[in-house]
N, C-alpha and C positions, 0 to 999 in steps of 0.2 A: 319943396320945403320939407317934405314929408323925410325925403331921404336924405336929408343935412341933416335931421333930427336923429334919426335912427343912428346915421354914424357918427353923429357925434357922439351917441351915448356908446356904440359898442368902443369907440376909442376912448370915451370915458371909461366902462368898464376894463378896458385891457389898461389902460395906465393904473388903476387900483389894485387890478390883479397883481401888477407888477408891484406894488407898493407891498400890499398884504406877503408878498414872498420875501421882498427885501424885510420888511419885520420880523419875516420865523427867522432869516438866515442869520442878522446880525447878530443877535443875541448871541446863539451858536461861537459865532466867529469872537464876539468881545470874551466870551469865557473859555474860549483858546488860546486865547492870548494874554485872560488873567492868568492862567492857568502856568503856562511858559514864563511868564514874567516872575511868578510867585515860585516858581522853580528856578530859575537862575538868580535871584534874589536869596536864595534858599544858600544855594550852593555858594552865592560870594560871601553872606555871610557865615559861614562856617569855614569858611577862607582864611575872612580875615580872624575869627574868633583863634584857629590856632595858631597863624602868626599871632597872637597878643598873647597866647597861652606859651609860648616860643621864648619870646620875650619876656617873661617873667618868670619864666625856668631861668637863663641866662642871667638875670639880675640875682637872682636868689645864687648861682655858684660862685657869682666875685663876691 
């Protein structure tokens, strides 16, 4: 009984460990990937901003 207890608890502990890691890493990874997002978002709109600026050059010479 003695040693169902004991490892239940070190495989308790090792499945927490494993938790408490995936908490530091995701964060990490979620703000790499705001990060990228908020840079390609960055870039299409300023895309599209001078296509529109494009376009009202063009309206303005006819």
């Amino acid at each position: 009984m003695r040693n169902r207890d004991s490892m239940l608890n070190a495989l308790n502990g090792h499945s927490d460990h494993g938790r408490i890691e995936i908490k530091k890493i995701l964060p990490k990874i979620s703000f790499t990937l705001s990060l990228q997002m908020h840079s390609k978002l960055l870039l299409l709109s300023q895309r599209y901003t001078f296509r529109f600026g494009d376009m009202v050059q063009q309206m303005k010479i006819y």
